[in-house]
PDB file of N, CA, C and O in Angstrom:
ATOM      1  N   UNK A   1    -129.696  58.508 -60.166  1.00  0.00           N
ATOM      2  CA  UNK A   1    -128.795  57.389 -60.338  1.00  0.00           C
ATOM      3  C   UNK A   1    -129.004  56.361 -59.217  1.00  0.00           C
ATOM      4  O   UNK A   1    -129.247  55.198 -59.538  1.00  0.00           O
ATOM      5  N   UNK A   2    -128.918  56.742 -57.807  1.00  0.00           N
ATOM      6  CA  UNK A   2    -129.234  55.661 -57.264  1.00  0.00           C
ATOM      7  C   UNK A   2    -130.491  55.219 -57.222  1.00  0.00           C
ATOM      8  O   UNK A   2    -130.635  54.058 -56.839  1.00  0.00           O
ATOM      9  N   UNK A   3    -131.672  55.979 -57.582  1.00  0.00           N
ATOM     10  CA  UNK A   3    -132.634  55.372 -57.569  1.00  0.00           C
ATOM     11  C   UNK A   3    -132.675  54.384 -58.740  1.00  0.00           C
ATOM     12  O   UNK A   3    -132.552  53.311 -58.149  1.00  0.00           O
ATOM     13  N   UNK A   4    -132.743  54.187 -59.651  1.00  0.00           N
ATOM     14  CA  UNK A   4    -132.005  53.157 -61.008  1.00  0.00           C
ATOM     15  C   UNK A   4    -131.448  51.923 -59.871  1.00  0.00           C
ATOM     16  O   UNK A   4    -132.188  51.048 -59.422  1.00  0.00           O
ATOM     17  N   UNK A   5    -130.126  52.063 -59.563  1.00  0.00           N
ATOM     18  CA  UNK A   5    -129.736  51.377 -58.884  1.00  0.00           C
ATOM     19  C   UNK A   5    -130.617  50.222 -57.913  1.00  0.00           C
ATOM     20  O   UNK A   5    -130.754  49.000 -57.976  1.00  0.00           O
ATOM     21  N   UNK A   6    -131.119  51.277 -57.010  1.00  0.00           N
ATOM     22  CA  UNK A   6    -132.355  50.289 -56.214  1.00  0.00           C
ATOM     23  C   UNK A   6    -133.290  49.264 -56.810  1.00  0.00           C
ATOM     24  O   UNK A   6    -133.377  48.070 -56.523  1.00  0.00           O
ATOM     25  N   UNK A   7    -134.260  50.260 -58.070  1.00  0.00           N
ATOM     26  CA  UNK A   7    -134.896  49.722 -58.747  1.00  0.00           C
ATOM     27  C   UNK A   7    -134.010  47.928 -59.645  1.00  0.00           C
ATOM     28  O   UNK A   7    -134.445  46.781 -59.744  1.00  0.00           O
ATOM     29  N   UNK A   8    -133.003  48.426 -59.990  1.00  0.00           N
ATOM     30  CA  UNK A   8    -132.551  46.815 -60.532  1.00  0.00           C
ATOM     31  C   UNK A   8    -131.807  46.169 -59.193  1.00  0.00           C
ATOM     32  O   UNK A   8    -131.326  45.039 -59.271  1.00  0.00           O
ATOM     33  N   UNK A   9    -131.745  46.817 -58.150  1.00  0.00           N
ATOM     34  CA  UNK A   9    -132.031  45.176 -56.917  1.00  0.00           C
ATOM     35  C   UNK A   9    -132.855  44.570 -56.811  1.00  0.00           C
ATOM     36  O   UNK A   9    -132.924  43.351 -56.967  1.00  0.00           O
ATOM     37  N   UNK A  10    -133.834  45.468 -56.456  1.00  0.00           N
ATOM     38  CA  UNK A  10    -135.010  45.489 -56.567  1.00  0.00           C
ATOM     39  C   UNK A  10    -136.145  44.158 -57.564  1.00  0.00           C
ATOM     40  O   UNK A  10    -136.941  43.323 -57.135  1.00  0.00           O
ATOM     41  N   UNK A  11    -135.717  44.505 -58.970  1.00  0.00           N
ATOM     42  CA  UNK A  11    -136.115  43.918 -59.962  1.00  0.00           C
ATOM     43  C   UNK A  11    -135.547  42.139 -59.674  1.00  0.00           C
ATOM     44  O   UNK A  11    -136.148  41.090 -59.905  1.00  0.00           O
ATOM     45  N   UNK A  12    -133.894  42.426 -58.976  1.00  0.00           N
ATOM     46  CA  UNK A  12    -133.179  41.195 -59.608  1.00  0.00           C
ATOM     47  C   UNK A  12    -133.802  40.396 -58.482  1.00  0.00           C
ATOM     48  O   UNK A  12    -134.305  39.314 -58.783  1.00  0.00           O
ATOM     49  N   UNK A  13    -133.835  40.861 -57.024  1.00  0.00           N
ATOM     50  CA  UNK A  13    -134.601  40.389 -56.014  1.00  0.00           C
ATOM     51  C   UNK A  13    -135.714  39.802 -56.262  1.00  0.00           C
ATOM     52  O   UNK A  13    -135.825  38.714 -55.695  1.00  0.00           O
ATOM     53  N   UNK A  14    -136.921  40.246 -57.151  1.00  0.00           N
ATOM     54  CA  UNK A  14    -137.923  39.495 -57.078  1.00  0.00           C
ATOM     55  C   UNK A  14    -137.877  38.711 -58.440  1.00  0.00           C
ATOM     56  O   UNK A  14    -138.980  38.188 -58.597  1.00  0.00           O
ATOM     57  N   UNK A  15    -136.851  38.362 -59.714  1.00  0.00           N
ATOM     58  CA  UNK A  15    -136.539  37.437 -60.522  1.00  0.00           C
ATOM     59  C   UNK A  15    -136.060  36.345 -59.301  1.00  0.00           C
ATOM     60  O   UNK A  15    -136.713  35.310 -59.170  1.00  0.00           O
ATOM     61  N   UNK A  16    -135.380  36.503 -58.783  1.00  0.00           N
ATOM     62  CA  UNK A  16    -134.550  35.238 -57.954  1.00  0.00           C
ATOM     63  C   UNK A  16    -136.118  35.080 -57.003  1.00  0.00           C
ATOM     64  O   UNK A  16    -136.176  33.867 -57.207  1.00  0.00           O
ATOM     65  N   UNK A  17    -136.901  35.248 -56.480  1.00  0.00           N
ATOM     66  CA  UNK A  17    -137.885  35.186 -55.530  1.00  0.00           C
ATOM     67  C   UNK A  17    -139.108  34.251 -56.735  1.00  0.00           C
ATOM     68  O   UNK A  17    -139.574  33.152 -56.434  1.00  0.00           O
ATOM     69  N   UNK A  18    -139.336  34.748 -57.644  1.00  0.00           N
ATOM     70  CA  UNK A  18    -139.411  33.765 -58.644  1.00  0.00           C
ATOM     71  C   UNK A  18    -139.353  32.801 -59.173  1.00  0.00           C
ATOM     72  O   UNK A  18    -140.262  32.026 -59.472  1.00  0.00           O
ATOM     73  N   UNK A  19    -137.884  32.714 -59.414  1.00  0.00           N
ATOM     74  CA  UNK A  19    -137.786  31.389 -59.952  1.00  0.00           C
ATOM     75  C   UNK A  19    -137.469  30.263 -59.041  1.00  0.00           C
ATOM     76  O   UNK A  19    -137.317  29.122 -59.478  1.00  0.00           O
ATOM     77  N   UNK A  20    -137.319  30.693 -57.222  1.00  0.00           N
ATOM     78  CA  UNK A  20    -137.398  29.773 -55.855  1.00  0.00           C
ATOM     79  C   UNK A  20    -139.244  29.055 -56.096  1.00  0.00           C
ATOM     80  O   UNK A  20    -139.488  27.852 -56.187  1.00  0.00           O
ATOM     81  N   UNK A  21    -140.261  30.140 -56.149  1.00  0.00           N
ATOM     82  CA  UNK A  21    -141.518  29.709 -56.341  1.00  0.00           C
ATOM     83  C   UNK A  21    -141.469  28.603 -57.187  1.00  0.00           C
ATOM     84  O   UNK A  21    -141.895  27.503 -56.837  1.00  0.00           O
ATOM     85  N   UNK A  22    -140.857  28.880 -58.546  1.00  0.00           N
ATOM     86  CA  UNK A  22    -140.988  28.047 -59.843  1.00  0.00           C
ATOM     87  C   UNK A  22    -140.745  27.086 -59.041  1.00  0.00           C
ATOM     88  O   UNK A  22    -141.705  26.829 -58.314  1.00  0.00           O
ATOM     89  N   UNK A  23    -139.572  26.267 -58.840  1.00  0.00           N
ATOM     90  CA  UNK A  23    -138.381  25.077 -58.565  1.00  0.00           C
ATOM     91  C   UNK A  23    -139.273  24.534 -57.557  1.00  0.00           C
ATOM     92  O   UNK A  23    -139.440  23.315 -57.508  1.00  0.00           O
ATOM     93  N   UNK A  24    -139.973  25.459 -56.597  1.00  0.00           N
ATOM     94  CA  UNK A  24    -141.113  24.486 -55.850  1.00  0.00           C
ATOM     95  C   UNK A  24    -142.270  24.124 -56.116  1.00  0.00           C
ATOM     96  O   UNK A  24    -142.713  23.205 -55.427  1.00  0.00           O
ATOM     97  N   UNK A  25    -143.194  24.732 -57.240  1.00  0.00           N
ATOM     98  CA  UNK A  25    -143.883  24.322 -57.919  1.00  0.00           C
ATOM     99  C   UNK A  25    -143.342  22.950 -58.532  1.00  0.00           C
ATOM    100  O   UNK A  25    -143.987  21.907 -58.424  1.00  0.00           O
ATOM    101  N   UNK A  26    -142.149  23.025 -59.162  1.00  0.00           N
ATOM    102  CA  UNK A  26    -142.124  21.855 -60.148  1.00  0.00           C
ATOM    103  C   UNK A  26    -141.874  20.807 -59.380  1.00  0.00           C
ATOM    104  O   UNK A  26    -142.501  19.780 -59.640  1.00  0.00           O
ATOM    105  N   UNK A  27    -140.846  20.794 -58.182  1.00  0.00           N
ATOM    106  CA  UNK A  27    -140.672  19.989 -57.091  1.00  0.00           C
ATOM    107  C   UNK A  27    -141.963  19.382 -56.836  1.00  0.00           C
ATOM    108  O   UNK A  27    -141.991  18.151 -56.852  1.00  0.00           O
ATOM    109  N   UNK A  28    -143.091  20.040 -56.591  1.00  0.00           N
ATOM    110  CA  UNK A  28    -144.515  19.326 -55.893  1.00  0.00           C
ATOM    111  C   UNK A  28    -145.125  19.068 -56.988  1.00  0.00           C
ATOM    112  O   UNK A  28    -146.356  19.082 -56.985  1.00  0.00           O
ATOM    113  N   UNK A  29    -144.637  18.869 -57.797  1.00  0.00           N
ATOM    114  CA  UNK A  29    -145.373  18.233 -59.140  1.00  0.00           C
ATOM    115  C   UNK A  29    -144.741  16.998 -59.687  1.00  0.00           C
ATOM    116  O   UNK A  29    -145.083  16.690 -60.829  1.00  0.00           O
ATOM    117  N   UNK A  30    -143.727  16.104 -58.965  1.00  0.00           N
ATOM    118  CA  UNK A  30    -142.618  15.990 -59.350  1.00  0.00           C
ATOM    119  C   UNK A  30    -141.454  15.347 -60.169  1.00  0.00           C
ATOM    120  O   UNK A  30    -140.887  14.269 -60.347  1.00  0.00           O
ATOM    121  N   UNK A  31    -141.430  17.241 -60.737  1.00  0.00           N
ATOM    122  CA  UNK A  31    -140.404  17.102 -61.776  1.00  0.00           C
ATOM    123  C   UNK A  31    -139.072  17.392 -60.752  1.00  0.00           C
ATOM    124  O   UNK A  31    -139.153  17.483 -59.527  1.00  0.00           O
ATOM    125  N   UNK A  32    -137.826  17.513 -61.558  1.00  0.00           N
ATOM    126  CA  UNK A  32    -136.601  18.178 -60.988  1.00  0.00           C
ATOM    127  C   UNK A  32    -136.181  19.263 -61.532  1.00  0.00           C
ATOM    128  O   UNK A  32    -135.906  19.527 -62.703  1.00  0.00           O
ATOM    129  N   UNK A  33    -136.137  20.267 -59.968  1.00  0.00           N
ATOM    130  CA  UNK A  33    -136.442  21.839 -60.106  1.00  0.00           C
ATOM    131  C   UNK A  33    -134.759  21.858 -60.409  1.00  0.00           C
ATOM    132  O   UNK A  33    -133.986  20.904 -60.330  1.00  0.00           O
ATOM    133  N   UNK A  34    -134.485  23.145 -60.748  1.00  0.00           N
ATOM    134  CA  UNK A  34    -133.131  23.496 -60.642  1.00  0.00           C
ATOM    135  C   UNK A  34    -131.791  22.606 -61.137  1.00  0.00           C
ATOM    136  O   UNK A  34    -130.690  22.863 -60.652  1.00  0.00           O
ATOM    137  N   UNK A  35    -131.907  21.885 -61.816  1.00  0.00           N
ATOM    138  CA  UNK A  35    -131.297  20.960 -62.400  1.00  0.00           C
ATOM    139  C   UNK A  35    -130.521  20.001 -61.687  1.00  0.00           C
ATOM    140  O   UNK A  35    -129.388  19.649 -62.013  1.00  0.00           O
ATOM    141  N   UNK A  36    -131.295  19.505 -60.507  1.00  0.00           N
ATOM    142  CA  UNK A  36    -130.913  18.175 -59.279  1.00  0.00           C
ATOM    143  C   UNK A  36    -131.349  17.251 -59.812  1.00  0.00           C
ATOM    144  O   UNK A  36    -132.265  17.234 -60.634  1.00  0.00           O
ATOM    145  N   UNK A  37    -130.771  16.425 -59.422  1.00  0.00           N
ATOM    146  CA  UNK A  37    -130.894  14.826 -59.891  1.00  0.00           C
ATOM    147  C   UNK A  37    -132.236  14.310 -59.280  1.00  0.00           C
ATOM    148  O   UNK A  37    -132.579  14.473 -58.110  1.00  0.00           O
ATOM    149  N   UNK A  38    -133.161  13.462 -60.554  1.00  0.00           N
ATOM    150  CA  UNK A  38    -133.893  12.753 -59.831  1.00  0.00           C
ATOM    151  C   UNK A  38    -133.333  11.779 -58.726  1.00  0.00           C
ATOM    152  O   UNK A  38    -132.129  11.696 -58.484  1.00  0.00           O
ATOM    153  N   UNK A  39    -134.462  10.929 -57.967  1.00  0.00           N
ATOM    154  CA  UNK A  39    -134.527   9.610 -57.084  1.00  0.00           C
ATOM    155  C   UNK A  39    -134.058   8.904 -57.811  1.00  0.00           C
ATOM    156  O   UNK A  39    -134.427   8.951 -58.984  1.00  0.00           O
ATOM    157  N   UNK A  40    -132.866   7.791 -57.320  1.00  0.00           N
ATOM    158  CA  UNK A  40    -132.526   6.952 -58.064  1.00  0.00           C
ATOM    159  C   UNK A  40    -134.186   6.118 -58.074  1.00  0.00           C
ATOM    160  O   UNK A  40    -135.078   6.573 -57.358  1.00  0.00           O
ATOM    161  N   UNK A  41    -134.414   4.970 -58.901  1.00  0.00           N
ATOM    162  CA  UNK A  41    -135.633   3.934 -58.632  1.00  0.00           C
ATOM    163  C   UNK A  41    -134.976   3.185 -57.719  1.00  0.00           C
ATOM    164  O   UNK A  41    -133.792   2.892 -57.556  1.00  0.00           O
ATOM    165  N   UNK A  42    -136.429   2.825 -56.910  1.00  0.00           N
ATOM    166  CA  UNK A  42    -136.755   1.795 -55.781  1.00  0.00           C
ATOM    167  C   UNK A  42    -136.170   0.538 -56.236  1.00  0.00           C
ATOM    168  O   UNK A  42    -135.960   0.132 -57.379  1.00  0.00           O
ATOM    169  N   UNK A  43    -135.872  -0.182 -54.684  1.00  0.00           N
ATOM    170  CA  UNK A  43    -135.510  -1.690 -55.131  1.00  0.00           C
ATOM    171  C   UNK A  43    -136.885  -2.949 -55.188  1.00  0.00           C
ATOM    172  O   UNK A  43    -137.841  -2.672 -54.464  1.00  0.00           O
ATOM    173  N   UNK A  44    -136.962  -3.971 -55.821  1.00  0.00           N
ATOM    174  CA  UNK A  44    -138.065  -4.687 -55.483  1.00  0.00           C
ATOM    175  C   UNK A  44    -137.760  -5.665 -54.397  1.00  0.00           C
ATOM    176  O   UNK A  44    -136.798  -6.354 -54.058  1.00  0.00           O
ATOM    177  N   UNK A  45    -138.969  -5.441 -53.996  1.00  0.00           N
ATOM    178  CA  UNK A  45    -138.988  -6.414 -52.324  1.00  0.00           C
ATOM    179  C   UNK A  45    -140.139  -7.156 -53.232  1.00  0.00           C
ATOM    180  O   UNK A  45    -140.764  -6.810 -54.235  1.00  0.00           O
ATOM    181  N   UNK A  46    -140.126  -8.449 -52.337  1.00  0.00           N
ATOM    182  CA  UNK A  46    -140.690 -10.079 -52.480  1.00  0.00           C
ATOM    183  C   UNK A  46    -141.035 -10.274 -51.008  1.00  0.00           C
ATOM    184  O   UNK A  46    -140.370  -9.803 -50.085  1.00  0.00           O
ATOM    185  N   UNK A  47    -141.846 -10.819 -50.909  1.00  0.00           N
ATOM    186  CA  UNK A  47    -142.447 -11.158 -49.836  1.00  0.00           C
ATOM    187  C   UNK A  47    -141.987 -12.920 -49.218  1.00  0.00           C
ATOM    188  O   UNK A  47    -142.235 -13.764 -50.079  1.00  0.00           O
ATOM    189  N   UNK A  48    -141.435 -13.455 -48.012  1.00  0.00           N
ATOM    190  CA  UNK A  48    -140.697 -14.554 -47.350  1.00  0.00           C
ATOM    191  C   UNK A  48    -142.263 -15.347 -47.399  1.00  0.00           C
ATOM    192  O   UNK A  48    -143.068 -14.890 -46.587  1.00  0.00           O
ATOM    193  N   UNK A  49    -142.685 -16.326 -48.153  1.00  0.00           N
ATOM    194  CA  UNK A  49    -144.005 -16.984 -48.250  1.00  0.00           C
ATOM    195  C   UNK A  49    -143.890 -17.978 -47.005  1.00  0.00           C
ATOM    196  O   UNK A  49    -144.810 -18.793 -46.933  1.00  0.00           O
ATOM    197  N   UNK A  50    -142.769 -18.052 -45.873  1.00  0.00           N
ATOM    198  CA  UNK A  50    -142.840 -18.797 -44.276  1.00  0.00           C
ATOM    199  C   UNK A  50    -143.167 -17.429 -43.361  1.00  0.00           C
ATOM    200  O   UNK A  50    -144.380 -17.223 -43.408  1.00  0.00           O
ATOM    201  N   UNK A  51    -142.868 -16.997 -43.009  1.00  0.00           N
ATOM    202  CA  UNK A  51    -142.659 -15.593 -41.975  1.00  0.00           C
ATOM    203  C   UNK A  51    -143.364 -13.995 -42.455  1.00  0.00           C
ATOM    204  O   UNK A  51    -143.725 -13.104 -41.687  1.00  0.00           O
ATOM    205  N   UNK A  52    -143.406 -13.994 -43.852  1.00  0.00           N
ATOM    206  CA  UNK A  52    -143.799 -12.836 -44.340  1.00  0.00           C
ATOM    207  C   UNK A  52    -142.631 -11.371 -44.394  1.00  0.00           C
ATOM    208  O   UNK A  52    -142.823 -10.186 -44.667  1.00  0.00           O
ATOM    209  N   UNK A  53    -141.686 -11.968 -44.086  1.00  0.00           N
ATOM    210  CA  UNK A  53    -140.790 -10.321 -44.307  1.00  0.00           C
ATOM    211  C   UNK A  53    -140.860 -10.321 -45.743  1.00  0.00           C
ATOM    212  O   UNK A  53    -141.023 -11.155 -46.634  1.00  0.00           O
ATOM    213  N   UNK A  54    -140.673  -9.037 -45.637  1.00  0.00           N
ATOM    214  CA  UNK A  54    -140.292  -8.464 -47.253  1.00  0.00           C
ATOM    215  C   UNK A  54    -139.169  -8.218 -47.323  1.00  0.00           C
ATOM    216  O   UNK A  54    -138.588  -7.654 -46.396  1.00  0.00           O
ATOM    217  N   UNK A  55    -138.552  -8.583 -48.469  1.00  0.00           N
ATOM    218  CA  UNK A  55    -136.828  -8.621 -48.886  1.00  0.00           C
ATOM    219  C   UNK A  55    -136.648  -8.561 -50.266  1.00  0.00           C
ATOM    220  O   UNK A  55    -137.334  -8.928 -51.220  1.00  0.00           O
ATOM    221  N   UNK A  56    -135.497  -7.976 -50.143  1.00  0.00           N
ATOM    222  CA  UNK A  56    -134.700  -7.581 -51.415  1.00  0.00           C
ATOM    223  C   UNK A  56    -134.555  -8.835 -52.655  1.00  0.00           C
ATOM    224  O   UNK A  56    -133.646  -9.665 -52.615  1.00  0.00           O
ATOM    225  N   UNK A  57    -135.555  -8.809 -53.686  1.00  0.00           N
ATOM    226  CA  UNK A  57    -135.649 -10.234 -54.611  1.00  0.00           C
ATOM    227  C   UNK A  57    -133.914 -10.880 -55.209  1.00  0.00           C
ATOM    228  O   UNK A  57    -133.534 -12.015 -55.499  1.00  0.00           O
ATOM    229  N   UNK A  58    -133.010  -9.155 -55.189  1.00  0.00           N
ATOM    230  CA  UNK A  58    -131.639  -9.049 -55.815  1.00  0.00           C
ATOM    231  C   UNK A  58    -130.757 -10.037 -54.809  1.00  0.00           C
ATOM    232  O   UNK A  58    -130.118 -10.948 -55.337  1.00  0.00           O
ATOM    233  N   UNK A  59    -130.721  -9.887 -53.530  1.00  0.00           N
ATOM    234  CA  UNK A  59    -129.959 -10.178 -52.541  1.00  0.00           C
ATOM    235  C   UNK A  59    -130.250 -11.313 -51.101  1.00  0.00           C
ATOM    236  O   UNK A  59    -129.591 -11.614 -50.105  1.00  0.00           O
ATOM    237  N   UNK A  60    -131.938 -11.799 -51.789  1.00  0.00           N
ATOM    238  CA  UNK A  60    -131.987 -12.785 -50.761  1.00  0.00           C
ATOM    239  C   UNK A  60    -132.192 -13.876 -51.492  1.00  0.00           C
ATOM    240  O   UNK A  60    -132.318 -13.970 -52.713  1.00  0.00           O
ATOM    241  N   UNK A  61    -132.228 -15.092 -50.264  1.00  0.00           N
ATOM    242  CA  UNK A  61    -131.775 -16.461 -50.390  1.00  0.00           C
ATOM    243  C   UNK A  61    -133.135 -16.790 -51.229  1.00  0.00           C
ATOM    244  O   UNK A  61    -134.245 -16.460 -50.811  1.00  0.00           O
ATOM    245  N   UNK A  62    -132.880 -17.625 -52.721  1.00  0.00           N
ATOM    246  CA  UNK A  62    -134.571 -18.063 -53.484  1.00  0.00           C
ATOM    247  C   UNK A  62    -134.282 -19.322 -53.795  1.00  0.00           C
ATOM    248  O   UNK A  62    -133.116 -19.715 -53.781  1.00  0.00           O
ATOM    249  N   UNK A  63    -135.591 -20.335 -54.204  1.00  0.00           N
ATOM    250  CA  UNK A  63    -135.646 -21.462 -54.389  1.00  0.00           C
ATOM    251  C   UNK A  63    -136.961 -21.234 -55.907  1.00  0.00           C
ATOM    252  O   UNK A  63    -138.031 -20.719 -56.229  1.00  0.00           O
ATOM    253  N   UNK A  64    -135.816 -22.076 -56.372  1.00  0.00           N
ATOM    254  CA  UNK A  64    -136.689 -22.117 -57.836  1.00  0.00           C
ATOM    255  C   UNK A  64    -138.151 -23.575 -57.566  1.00  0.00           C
ATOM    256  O   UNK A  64    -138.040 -24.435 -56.692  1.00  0.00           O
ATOM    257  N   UNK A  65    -139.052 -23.510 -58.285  1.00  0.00           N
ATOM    258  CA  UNK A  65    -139.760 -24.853 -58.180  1.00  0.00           C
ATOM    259  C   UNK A  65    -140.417 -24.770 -59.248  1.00  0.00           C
ATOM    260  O   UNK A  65    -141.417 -24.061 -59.135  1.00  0.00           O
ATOM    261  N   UNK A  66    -140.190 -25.383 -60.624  1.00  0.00           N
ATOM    262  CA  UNK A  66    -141.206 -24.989 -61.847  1.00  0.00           C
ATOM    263  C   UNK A  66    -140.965 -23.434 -62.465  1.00  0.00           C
ATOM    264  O   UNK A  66    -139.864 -22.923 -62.673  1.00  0.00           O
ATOM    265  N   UNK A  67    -141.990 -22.956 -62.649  1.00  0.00           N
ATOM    266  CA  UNK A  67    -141.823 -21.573 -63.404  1.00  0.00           C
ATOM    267  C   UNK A  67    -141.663 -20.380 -62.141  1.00  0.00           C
ATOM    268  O   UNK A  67    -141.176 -19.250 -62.176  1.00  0.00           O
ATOM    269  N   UNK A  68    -142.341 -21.213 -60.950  1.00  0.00           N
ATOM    270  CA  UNK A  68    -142.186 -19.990 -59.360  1.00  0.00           C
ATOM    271  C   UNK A  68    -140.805 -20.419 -59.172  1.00  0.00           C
ATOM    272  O   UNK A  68    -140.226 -21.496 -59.308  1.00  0.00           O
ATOM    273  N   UNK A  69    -140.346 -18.881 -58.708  1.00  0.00           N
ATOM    274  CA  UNK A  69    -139.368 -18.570 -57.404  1.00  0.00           C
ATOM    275  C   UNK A  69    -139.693 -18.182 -56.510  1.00  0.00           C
ATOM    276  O   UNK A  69    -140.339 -17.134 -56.478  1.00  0.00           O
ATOM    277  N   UNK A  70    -139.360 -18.910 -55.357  1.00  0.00           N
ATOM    278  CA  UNK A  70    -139.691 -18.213 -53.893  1.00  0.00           C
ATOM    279  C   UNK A  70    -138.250 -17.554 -53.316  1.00  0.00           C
ATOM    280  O   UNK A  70    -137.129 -18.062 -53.287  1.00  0.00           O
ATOM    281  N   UNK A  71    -138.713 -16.212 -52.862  1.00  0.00           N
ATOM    282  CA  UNK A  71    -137.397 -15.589 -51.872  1.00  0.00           C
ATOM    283  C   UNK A  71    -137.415 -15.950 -50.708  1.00  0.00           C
ATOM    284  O   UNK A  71    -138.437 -16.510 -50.311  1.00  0.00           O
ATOM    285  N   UNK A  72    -136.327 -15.752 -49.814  1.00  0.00           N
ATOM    286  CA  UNK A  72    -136.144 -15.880 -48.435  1.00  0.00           C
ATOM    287  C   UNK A  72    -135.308 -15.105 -47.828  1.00  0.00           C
ATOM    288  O   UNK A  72    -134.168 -14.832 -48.203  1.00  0.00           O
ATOM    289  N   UNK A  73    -136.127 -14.549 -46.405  1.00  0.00           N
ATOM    290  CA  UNK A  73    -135.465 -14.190 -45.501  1.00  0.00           C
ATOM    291  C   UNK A  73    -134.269 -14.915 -45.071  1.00  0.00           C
ATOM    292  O   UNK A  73    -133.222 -14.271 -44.995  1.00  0.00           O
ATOM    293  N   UNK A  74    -134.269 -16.578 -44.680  1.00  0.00           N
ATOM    294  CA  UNK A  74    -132.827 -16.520 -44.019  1.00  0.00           C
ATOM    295  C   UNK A  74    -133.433 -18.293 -45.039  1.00  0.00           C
ATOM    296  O   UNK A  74    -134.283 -18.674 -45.844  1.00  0.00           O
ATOM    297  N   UNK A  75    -131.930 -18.947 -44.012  1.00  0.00           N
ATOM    298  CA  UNK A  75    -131.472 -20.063 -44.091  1.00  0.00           C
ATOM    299  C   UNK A  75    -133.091 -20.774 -43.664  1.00  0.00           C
ATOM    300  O   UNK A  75    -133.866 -21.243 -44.498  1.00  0.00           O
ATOM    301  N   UNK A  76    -133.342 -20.707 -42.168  1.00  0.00           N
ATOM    302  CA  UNK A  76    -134.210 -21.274 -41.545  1.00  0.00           C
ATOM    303  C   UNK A  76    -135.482 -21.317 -42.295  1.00  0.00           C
ATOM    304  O   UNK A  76    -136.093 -22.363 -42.512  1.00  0.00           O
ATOM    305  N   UNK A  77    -135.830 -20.234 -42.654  1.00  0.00           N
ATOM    306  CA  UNK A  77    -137.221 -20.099 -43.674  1.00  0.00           C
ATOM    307  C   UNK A  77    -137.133 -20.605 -44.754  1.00  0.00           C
ATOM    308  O   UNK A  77    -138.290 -20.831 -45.108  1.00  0.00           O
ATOM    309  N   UNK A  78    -136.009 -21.133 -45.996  1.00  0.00           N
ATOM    310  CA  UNK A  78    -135.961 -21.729 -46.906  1.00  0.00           C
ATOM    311  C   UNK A  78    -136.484 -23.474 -46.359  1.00  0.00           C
ATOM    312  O   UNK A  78    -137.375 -24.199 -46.803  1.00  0.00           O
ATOM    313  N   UNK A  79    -135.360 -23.719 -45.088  1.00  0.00           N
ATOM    314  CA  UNK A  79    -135.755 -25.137 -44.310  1.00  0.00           C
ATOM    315  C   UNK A  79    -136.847 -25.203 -44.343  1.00  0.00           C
ATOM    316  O   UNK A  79    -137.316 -26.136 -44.995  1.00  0.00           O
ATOM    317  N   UNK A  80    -137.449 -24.592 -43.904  1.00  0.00           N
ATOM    318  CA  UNK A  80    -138.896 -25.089 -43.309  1.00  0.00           C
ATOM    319  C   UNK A  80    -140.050 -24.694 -44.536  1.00  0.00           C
ATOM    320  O   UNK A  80    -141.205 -25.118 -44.493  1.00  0.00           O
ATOM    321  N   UNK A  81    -139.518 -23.797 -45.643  1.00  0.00           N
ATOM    322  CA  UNK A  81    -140.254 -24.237 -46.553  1.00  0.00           C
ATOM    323  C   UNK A  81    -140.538 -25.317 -47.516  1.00  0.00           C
ATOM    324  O   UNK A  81    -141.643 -25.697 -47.903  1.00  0.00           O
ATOM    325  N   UNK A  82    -139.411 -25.736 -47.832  1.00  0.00           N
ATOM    326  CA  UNK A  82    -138.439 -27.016 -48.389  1.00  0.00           C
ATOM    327  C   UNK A  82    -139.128 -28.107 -47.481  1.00  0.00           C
ATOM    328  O   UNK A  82    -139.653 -28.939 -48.221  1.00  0.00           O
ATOM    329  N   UNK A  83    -139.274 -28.336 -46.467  1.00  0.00           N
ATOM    330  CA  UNK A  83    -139.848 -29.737 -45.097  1.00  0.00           C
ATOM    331  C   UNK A  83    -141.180 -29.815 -45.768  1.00  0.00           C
ATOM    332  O   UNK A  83    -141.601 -30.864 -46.256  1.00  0.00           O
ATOM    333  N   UNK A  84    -141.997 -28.406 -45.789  1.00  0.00           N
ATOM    334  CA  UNK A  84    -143.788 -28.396 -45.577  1.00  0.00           C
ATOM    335  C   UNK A  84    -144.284 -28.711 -47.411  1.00  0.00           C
ATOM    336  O   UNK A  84    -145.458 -28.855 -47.752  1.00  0.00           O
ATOM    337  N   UNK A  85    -143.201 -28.756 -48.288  1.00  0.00           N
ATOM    338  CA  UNK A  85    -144.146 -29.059 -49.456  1.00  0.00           C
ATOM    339  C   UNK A  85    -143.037 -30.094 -50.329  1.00  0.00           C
ATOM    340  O   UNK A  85    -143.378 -30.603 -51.397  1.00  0.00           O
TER     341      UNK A  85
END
């Protein structure tokens, strides 16, 4: 009897040792192991065509001209793009 016993720790021990392998397999492949939430998606960054930062297209300062939009880092970089063309 207790040997029975051992044997299904035993057994249940290396099911659970298992399906940890699985969930990291699928992890480095990646899917979502264990039923966790993917990555929400990335935000898009735009590039400041005065200074070059990259910024958030949702939340920074843009200037329409024709069919282009340009983004901006700040106040100052819209200025001085606005002066040069």
């Amino acid at each position: 009897m207790t040997r029975l016993v051992l044997l299904a720790i035993l057994l249940m021990l290396m099911a659970w040792a298992f399906w940890r392998l699985m969930d990291g397999v699928i992890a480095a492949m990646g899917g979502s192991p264990g039923g966790r939430r993917a990555q929400p998606p990335g935000v898009k960054l735009v590039r400041d065509p005065v200074c070059g930062t990259y910024v958030a297209a949702g939340s920074s300062l843009s200037l329409t001209r024709g069919a282009t939009t340009h983004y901006f880092c700040s106040e100052r970089c819209r200025g001085e793009f606005t002066t040069r063309r």
